[in-house]
N, C-alpha and C positions, 0 to 999 in steps of 0.2 A: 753676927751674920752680915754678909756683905749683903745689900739687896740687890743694889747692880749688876753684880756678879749672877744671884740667883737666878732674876730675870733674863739675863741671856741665857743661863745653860736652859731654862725652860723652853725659852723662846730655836731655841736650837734644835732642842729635841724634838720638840713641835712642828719645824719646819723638814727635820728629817724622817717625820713621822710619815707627813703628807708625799712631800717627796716620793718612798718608798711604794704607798697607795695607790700615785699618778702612774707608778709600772708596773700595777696589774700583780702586787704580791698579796694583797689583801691581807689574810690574817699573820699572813706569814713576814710580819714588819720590820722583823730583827731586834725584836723586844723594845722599840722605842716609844710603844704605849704604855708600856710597862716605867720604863725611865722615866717620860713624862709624868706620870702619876705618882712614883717615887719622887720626884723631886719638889711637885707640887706638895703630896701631903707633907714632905718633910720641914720646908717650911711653915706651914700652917703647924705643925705637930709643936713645932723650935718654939714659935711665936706663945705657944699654949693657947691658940684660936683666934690670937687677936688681930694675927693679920690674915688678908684673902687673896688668893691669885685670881686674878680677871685674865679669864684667855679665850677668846672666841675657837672654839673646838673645829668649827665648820670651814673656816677661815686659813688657807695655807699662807699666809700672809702677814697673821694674826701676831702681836705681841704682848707676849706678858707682863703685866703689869703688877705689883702688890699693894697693894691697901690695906689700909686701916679696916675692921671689918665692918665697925659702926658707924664710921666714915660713909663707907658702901651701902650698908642698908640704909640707912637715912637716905641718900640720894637716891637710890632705890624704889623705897618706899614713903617715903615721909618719915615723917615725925612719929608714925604712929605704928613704928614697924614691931615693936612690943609685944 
């Protein structure tokens, strides 16, 4: 799995997600909620959960990123994220 690769087409989908919502279609987004979440869990599914996408949802701007996912909770949480 390329991760670079992955991270843009998320990062993509994401930004034509918002895009879509900035003109008033709402739910009607041209399925790239869908895409998005397809792409996201497919990586995490690939990884067998060991890695995580960081994508700020609110953010039209937002890029994704993948991490390690203990990587992520540790910095997250601590030490004590168990």
């Amino acid at each position: 799995m390329n991760i670079k690769l992955e991270e843009r087409k998320i990062t993509i989908a994401h930004r034509l997600l918002h895009k879509r919502l900035r003109r008033g279609f709402g739910y009607d987004d041209g399925g790239y909620h869908n895409l998005r979440a397809f792409l996201i869990n497919r990586v995490e599914q690939q990884s067998n959960y060991k890695l995580i996408v960081e994508l700020d949802g609110a953010d039209p701007e937002s890029v994704a990123k993948i991490r390690n996912r203990d990587e992520y909770l540790k910095e997250k949480y601590g030490d004590d994220w168990r």
